[in-house]
PAVEXDO-88918 format. One record per residue (C-alpha): residue number from 0; residue in one letter; x negated, y, z. Coordinates in steps of 0.02 Angstrom, whole numbers. Each point is the difference from the previous one (the first is absolute). Example, Ala and Ser with C-alpha at 12.3 -4.5 7.8 and 13.67 -1.06 7.14 Angstrom:
// PAVEXDO-88918
<atom><i>0</i><aa>A</aa><u>-615</u><v>-225</v><w>390</w></atom>
<atom><i>1</i><aa>S</aa><u>-69</u><v>172</v><w>-33</w></atom>
//
This chain:
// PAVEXDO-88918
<atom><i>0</i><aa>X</aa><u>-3256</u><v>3961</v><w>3109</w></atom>
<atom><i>1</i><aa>X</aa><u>-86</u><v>95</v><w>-150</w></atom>
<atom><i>2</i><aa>X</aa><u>24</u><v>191</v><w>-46</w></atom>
<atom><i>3</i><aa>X</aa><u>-101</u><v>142</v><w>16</w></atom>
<atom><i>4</i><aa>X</aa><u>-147</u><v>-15</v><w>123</w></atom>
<atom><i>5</i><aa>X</aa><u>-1</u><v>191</v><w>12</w></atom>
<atom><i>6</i><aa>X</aa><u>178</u><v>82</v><w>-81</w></atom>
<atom><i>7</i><aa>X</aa><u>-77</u><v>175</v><w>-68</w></atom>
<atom><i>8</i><aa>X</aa><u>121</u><v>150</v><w>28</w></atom>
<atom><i>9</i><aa>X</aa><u>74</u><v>71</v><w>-133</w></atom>
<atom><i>10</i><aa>X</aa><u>-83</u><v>167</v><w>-66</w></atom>
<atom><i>11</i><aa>X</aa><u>121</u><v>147</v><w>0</w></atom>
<atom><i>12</i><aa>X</aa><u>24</u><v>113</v><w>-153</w></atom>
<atom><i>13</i><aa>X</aa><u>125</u><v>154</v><w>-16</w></atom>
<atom><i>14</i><aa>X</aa><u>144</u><v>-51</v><w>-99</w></atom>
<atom><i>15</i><aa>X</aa><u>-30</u><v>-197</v><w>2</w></atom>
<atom><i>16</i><aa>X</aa><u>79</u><v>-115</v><w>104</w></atom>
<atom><i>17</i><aa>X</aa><u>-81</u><v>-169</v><w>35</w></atom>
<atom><i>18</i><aa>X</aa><u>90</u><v>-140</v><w>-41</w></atom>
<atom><i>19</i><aa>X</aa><u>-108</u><v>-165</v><w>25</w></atom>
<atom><i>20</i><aa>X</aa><u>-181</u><v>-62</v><w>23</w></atom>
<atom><i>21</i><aa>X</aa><u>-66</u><v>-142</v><w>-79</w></atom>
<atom><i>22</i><aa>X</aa><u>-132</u><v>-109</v><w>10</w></atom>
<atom><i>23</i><aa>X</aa><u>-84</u><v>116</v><w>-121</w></atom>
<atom><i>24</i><aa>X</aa><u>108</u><v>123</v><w>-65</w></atom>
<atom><i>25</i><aa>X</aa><u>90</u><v>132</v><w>89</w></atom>
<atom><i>26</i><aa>X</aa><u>166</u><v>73</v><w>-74</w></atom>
<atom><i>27</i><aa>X</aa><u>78</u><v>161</v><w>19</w></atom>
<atom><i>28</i><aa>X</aa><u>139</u><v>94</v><w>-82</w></atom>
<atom><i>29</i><aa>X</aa><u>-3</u><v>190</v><w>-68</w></atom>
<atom><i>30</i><aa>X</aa><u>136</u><v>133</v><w>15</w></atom>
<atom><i>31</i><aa>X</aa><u>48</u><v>-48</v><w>-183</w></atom>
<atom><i>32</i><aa>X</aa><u>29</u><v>-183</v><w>33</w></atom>
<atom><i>33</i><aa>X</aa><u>-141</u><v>-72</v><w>-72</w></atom>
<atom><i>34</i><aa>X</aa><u>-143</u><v>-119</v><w>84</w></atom>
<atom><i>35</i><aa>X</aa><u>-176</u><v>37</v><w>49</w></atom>
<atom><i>36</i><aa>X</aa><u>-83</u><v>-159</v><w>7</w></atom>
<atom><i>37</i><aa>X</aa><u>-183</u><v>31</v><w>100</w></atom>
<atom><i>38</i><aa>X</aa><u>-121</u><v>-162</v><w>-21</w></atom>
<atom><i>39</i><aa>X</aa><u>-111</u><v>-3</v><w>151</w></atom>
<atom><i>40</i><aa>X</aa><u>-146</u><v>-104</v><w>43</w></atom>
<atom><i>41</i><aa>X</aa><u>66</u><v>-133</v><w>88</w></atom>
<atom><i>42</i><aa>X</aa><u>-22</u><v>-173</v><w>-15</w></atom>
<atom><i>43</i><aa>X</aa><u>122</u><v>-163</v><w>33</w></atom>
<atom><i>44</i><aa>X</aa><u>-63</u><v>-166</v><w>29</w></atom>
<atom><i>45</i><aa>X</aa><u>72</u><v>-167</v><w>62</w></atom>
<atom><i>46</i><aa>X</aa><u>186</u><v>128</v><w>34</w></atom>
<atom><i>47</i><aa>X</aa><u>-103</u><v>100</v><w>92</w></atom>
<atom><i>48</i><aa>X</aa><u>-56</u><v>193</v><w>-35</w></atom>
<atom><i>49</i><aa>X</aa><u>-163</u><v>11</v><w>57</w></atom>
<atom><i>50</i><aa>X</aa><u>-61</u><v>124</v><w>134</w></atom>
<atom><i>51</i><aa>X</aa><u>-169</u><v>61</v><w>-147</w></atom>
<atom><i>52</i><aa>X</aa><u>22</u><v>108</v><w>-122</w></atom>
<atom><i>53</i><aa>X</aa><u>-87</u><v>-45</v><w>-201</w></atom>
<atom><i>54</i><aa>X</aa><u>-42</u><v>154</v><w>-74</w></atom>
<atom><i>55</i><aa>X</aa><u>76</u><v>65</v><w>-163</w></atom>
<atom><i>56</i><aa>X</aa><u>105</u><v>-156</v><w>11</w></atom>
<atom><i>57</i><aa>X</aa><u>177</u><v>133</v><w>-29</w></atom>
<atom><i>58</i><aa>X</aa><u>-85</u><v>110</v><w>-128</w></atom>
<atom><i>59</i><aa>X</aa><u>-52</u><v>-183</v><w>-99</w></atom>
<atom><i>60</i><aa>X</aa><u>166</u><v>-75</v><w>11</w></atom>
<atom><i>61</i><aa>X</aa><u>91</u><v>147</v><w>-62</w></atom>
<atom><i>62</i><aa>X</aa><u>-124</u><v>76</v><w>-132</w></atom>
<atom><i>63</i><aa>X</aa><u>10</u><v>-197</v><w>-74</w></atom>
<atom><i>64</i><aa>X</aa><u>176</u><v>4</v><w>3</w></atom>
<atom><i>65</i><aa>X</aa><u>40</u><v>163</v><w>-79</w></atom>
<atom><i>66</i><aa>X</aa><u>-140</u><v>-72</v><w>-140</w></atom>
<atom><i>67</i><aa>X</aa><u>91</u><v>-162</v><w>-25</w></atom>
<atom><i>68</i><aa>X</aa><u>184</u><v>92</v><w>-10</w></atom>
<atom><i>69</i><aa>X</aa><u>-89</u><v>86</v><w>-141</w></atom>
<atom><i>70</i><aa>X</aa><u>-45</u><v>-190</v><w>-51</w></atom>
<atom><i>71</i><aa>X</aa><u>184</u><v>-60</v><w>-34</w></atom>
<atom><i>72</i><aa>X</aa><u>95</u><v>142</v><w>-14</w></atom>
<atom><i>73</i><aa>X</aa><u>72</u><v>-56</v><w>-173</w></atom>
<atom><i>74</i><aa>X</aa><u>73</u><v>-137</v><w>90</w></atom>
<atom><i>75</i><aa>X</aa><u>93</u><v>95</v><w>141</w></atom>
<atom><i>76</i><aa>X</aa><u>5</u><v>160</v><w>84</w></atom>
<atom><i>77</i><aa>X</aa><u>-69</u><v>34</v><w>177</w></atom>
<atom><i>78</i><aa>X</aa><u>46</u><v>102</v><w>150</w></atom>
<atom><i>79</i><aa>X</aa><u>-139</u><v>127</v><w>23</w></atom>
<atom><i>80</i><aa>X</aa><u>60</u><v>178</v><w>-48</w></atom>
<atom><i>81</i><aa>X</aa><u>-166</u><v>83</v><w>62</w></atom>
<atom><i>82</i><aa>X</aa><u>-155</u><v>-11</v><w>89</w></atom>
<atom><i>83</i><aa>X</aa><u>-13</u><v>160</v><w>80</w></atom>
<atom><i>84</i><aa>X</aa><u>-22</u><v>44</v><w>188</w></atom>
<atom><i>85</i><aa>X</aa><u>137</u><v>42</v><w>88</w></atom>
<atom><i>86</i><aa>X</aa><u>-10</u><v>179</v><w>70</w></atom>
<atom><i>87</i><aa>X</aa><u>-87</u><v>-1</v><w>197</w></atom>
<atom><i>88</i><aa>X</aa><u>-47</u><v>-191</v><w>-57</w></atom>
<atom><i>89</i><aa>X</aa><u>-192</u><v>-51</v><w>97</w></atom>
<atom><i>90</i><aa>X</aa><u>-136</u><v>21</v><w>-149</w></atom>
<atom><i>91</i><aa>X</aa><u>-22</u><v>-180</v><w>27</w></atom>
<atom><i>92</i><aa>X</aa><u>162</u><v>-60</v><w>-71</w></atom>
<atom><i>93</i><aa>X</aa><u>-112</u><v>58</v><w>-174</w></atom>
<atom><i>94</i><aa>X</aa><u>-6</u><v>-133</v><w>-116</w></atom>
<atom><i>95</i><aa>X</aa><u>123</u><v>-109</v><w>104</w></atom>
<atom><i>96</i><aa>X</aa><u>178</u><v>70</v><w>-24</w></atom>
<atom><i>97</i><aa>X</aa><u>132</u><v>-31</v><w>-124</w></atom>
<atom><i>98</i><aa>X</aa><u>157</u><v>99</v><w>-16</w></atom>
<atom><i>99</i><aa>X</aa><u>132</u><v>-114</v><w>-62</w></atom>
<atom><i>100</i><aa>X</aa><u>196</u><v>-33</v><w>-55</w></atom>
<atom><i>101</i><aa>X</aa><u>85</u><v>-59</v><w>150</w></atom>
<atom><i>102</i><aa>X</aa><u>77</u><v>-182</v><w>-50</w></atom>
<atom><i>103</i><aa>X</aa><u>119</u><v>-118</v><w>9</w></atom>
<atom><i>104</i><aa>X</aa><u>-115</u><v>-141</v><w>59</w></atom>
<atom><i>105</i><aa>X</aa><u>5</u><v>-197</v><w>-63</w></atom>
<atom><i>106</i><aa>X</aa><u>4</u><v>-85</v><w>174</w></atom>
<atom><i>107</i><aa>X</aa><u>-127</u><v>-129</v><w>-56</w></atom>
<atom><i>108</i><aa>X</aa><u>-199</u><v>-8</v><w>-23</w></atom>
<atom><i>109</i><aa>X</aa><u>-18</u><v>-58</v><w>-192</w></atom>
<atom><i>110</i><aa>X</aa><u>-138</u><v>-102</v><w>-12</w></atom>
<atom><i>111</i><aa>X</aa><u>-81</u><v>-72</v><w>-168</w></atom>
<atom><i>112</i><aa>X</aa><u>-118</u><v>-137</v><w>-15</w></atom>
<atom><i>113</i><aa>X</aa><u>-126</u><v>-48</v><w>-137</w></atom>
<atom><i>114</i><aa>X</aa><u>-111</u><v>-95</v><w>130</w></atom>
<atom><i>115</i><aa>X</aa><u>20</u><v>-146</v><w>135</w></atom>
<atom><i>116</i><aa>X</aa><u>-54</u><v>83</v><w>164</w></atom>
<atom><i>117</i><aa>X</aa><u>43</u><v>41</v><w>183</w></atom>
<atom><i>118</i><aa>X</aa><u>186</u><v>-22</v><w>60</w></atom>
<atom><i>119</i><aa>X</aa><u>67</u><v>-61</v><w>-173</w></atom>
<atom><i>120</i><aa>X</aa><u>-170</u><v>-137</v><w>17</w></atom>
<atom><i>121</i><aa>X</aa><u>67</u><v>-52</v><w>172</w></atom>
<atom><i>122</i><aa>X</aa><u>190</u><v>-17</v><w>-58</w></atom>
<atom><i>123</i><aa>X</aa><u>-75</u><v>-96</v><w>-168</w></atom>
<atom><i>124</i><aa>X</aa><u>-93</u><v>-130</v><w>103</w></atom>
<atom><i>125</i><aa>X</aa><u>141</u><v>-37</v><w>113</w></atom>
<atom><i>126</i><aa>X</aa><u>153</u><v>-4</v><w>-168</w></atom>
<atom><i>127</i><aa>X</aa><u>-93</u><v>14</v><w>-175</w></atom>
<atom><i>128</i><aa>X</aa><u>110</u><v>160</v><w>20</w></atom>
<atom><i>129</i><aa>X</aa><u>-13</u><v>195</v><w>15</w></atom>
<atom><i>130</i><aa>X</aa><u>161</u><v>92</v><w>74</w></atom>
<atom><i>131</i><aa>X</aa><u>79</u><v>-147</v><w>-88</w></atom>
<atom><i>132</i><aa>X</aa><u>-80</u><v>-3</v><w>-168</w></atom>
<atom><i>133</i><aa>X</aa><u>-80</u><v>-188</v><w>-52</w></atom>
<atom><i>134</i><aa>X</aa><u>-189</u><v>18</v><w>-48</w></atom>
<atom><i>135</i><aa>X</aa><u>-101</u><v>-137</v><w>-71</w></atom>
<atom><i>136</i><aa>X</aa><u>-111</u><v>-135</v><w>97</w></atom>
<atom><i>137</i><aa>X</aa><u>-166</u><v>37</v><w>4</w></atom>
<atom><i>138</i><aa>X</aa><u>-35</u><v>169</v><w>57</w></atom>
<atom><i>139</i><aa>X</aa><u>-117</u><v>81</v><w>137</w></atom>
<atom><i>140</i><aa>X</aa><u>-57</u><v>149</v><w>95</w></atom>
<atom><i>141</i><aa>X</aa><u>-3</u><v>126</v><w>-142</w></atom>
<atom><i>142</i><aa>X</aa><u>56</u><v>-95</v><w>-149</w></atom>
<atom><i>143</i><aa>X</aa><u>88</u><v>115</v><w>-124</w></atom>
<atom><i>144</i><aa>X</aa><u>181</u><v>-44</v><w>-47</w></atom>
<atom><i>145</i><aa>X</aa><u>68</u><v>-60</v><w>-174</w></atom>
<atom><i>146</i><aa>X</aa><u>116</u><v>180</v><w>-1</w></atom>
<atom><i>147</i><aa>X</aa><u>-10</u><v>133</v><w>119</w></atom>
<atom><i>148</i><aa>X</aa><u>186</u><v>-36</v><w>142</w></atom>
<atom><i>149</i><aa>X</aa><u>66</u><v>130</v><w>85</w></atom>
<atom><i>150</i><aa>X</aa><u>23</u><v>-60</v><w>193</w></atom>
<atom><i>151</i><aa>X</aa><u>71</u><v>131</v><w>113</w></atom>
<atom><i>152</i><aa>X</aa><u>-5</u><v>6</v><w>168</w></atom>
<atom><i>153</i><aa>X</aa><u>111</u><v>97</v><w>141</w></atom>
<atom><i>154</i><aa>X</aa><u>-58</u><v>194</v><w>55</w></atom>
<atom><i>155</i><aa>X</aa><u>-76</u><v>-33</v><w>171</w></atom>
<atom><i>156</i><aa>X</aa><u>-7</u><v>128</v><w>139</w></atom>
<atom><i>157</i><aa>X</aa><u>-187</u><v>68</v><w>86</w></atom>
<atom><i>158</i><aa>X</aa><u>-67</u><v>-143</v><w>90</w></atom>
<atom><i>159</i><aa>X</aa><u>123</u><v>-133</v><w>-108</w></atom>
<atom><i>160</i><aa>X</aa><u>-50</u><v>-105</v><w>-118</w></atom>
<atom><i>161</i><aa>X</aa><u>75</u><v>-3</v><w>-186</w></atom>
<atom><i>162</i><aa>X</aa><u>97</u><v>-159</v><w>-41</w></atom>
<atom><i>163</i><aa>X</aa><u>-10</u><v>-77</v><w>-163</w></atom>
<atom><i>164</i><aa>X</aa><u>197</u><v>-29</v><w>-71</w></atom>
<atom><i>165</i><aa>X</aa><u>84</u><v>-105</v><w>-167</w></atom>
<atom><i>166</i><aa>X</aa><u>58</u><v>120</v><w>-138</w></atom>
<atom><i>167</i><aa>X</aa><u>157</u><v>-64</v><w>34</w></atom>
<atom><i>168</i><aa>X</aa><u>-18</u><v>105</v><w>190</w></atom>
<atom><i>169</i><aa>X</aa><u>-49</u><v>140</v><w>-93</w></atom>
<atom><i>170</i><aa>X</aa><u>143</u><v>1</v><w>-132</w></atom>
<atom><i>171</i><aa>X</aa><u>119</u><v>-31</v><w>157</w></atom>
<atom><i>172</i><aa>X</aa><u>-55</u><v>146</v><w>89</w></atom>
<atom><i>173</i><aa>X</aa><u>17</u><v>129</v><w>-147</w></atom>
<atom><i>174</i><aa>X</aa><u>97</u><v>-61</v><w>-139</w></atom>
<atom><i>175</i><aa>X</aa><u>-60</u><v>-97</v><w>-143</w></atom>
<atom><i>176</i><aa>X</aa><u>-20</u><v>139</v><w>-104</w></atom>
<atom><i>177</i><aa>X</aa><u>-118</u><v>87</v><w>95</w></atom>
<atom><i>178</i><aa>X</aa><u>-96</u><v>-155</v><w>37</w></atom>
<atom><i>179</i><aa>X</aa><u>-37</u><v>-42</v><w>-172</w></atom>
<atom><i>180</i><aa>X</aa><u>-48</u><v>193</v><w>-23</w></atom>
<atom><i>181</i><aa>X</aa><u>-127</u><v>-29</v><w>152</w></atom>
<atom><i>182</i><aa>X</aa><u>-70</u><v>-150</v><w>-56</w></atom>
<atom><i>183</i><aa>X</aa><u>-16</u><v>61</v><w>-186</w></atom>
<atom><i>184</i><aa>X</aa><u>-85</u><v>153</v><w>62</w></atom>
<atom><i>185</i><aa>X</aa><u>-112</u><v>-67</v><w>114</w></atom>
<atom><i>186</i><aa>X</aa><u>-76</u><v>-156</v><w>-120</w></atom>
<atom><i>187</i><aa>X</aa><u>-9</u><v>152</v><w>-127</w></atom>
<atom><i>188</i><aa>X</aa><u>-104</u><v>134</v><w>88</w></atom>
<atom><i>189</i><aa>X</aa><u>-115</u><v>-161</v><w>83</w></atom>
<atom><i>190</i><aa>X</aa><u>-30</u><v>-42</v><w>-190</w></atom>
<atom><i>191</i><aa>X</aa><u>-74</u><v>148</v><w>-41</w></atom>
<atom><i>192</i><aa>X</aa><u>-91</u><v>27</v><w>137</w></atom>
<atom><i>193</i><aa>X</aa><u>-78</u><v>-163</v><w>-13</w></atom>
<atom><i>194</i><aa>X</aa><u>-52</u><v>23</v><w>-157</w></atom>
<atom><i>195</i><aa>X</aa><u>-76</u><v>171</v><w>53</w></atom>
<atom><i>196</i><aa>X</aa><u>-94</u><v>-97</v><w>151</w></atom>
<atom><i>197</i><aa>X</aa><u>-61</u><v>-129</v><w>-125</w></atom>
<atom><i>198</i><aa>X</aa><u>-69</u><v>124</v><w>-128</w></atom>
<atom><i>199</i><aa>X</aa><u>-109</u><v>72</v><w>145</w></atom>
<atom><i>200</i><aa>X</aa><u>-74</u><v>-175</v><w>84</w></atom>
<atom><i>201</i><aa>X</aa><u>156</u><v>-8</v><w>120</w></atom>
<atom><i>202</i><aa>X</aa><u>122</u><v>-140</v><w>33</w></atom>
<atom><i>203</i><aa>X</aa><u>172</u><v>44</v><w>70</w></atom>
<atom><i>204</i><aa>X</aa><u>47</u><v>-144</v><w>98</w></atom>
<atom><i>205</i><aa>X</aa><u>179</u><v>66</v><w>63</w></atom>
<atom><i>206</i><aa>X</aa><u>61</u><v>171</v><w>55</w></atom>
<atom><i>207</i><aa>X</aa><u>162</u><v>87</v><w>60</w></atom>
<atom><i>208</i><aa>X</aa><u>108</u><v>126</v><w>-27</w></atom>
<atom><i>209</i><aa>X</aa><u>148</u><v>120</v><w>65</w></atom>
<atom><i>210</i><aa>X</aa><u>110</u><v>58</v><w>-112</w></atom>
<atom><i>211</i><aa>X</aa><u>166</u><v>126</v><w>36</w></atom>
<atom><i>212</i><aa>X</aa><u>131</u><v>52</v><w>-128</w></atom>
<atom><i>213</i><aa>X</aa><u>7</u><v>211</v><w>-34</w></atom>
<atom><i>214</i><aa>X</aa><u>203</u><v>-9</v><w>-44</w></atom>
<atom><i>215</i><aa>X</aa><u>15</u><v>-162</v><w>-128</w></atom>
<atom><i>216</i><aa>X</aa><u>-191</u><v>19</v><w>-45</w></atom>
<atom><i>217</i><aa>X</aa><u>-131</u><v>-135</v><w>75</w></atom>
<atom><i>218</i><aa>X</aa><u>-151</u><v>84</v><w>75</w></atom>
<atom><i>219</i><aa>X</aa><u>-170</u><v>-48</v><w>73</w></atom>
<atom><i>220</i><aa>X</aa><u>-49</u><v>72</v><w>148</w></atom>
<atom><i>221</i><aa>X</aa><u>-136</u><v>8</v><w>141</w></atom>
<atom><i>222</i><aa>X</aa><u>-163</u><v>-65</v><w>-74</w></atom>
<atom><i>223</i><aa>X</aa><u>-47</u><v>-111</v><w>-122</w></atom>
<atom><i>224</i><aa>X</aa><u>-122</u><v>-136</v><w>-51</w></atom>
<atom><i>225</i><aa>X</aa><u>-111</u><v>42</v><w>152</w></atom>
<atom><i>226</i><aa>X</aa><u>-102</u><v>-95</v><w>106</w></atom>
<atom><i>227</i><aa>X</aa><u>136</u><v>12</v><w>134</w></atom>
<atom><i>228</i><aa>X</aa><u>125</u><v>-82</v><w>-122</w></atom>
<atom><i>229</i><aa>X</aa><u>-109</u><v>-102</v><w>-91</w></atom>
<atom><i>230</i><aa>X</aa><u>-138</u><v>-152</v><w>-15</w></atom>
<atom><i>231</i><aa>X</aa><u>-110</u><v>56</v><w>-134</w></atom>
<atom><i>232</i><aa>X</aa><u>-153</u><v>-104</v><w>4</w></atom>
<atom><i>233</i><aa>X</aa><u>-170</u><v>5</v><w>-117</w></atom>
<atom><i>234</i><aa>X</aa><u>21</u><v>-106</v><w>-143</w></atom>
<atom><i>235</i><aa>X</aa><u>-186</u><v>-36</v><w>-20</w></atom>
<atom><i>236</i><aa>X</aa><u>25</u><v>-102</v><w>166</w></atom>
<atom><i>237</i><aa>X</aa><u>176</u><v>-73</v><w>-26</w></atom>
<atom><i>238</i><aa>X</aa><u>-10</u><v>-192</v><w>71</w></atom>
<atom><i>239</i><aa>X</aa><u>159</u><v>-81</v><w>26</w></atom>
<atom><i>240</i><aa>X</aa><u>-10</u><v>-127</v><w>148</w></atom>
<atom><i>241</i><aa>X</aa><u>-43</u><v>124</v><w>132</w></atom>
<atom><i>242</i><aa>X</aa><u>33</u><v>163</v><w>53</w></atom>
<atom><i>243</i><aa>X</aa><u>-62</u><v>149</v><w>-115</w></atom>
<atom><i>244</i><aa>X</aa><u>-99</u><v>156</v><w>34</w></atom>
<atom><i>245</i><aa>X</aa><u>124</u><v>149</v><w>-6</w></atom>
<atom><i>246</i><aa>X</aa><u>-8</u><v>177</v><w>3</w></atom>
<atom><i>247</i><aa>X</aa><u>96</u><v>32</v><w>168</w></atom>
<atom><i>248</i><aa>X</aa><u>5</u><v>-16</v><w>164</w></atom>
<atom><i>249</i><aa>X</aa><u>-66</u><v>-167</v><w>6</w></atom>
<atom><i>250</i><aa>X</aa><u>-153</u><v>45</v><w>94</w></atom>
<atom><i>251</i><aa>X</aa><u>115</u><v>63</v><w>132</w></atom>
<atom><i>252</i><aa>X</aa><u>92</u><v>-154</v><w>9</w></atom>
<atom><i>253</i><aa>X</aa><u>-180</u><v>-84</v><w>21</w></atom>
<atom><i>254</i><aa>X</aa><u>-51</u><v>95</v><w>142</w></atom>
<atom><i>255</i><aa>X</aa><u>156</u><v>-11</v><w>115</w></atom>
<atom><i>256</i><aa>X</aa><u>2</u><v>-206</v><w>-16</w></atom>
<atom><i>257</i><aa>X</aa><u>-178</u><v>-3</v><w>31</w></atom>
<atom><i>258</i><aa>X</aa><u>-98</u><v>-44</v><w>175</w></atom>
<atom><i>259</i><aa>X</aa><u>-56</u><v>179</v><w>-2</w></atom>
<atom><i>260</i><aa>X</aa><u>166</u><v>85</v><w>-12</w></atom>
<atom><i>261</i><aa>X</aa><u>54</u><v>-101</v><w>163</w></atom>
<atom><i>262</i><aa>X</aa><u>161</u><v>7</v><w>-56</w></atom>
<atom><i>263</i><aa>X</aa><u>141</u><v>-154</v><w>9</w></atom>
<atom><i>264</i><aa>X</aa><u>139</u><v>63</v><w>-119</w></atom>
<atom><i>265</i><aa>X</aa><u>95</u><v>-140</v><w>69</w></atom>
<atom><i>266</i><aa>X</aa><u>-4</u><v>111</v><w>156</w></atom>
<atom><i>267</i><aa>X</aa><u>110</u><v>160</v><w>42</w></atom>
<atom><i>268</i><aa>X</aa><u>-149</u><v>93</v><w>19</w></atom>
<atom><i>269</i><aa>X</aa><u>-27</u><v>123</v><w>-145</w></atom>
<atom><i>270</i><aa>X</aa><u>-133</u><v>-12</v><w>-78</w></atom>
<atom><i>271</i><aa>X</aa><u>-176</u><v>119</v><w>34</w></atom>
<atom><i>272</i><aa>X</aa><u>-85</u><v>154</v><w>-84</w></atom>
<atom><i>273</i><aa>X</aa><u>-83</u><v>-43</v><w>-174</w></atom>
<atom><i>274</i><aa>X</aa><u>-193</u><v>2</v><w>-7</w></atom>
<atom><i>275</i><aa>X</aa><u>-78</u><v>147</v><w>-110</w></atom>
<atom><i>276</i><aa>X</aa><u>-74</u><v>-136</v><w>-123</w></atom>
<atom><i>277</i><aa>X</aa><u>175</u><v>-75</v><w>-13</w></atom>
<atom><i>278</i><aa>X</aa><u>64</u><v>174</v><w>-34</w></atom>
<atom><i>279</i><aa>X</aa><u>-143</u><v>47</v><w>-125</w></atom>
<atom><i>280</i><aa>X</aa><u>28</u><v>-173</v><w>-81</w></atom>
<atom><i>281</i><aa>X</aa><u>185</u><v>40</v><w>-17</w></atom>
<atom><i>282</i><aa>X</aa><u>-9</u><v>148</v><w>-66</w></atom>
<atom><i>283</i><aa>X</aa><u>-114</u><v>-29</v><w>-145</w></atom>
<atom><i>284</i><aa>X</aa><u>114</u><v>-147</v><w>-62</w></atom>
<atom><i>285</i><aa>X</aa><u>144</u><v>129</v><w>-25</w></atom>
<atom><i>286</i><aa>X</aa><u>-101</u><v>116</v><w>-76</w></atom>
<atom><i>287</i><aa>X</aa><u>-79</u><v>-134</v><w>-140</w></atom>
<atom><i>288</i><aa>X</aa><u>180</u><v>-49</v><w>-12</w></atom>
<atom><i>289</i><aa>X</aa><u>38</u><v>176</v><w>-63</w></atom>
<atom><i>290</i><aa>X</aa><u>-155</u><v>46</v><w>-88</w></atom>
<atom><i>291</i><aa>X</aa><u>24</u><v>-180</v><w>-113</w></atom>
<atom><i>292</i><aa>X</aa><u>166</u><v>-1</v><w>-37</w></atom>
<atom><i>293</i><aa>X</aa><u>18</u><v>219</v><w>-30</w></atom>
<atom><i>294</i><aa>X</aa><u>-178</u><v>-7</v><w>-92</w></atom>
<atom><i>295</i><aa>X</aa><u>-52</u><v>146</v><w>100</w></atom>
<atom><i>296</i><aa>X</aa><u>-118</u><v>26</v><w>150</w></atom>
<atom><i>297</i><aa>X</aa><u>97</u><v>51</v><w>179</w></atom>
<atom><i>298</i><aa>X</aa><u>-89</u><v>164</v><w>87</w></atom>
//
């Protein structure tokens, strides 16, 4: 069992109608069709969404994104029209909401690779493979790839778990067309923002991506090259062989399979109330994330 600890009620605002809540984000449509996409404060760990709040997580996630859309818009458009409050909207959707094209959206997580890490480590131990791709012998926790691969996985539900699939599966599902459009799209917008990350003292060791189609035209949407959708760890402290400091929720993740979390996540049990240190700790990652990689200072 996995979920939400604590599902938060929807907020109501004249003239939107909710349509889903997230582990984050929380969607609603207007009375002209198009999305308002609200990034809260929550926080997912281990399929879980976690009972504690980190503050200005929403406000980080979508200030980065609407910076990085400015980042690699050259290569393809986006989906936000605006960011402007909603009439009636709580002042504390500031700063968090996007107004956005409503999509036809790619059923599949596109995921892009430039270093050995988490699931695609596991599968690579096991086959010399990730989502089917042949790698070389030889590489560890956190070695970087000969060419960045694109390995998508399947778009999981709250309190599911995303599972990796072949391009093949992908291609399947949609059409080859629009696979090689995904896949194109997704190794292209990583590329740059790798070499963004890199100018700044940043690796970015995977990240993913949801794109939709606006008639015949491929679109990114919800947020990009964040620490929710991304590894980016410090290059100064890059090791391969082990696992790498990150800025993200790791410290989180820490906590809850500690002794002093007192928490099996083997168990059904969810998992307890964050610590303010684990908060505070949490929070500042997210926010060096943003000031390093937008050159600016977050107030």
């Amino acid at each position: 069992m996995s979920g939400f600890v604590e599902k938060p009620e929807p907020v109501e605002v004249p003239g939107l109608v909710h349509l889903h809540t997230g582990k984050v984000r929380d969607l609603y449509q207007n009375e002209a069709g198009d999305l308002v996409m609200v990034a809260s404060d929550r926080i997912s760990a281990f399929d879980w969404v976690l009972p504690t709040e980190i503050p200005d997580k929403g406000r980080v996630l979508t200030q980065l994104s609407l910076w990085w859309f400015d980042q690699i818009a050259d290569l393809l458009p986006n989906h936000v029209l605006g960011t402007e409050l909603p009439p009636g909207a709580p002042a504390d959707w500031a700063g968090r909401t996007m107004v956005c094209t409503s999509l036809r959206m790619a059923p599949v997580e596109c995921v892009a690779r430039g270093y050995l890490t988490g699931s695609g480590l596991a599968e690579y131990n096991q086959t010399r493979t990730v989502c089917g791709l042949a790698l070389p012998e030889g590489l560890s926790d956190g070695s970087e790839l000969p060419a960045a691969i694109f390995t998508p996985a399947t778009k999981a539900a709250v309190g599911e778990h995303d599972e990796n699939v072949s391009y093949e599966e992908v291609a399947r599902q949609v059409g080859a067309d629009t696979a090689a459009q995904l896949r194109q799209a997704t190794l292209a917008v990583y590329g740059r923002g790798r070499d963004i990350a890199r100018e700044r003292g940043i690796i970015l060791a995977d990240t993913k991506f949801e794109f939709g189609f606006d008639g015949e035209t491929l679109v990114v949407a919800d947020e990009v090259l964040t620490p929710d959708s991304s590894r980016f760890w410090p290059a100064d402290q890059w090791e391969p062989g082990r696992p790498q400091p990150s800025f993200d929720k790791q410290f989180v993740r820490d906590w809850l399979t500690s002794a002093e979390s007192g928490w099996d996540r083997k168990s059904e049990r969810p998992p307890p109330a964050l610590p303010q240190q684990v908060v505070d700790a949490t929070r500042a990652k997210y926010v060096e994330a943003y000031d390093r990689l937008t050159g600016t200072t977050w107030s």
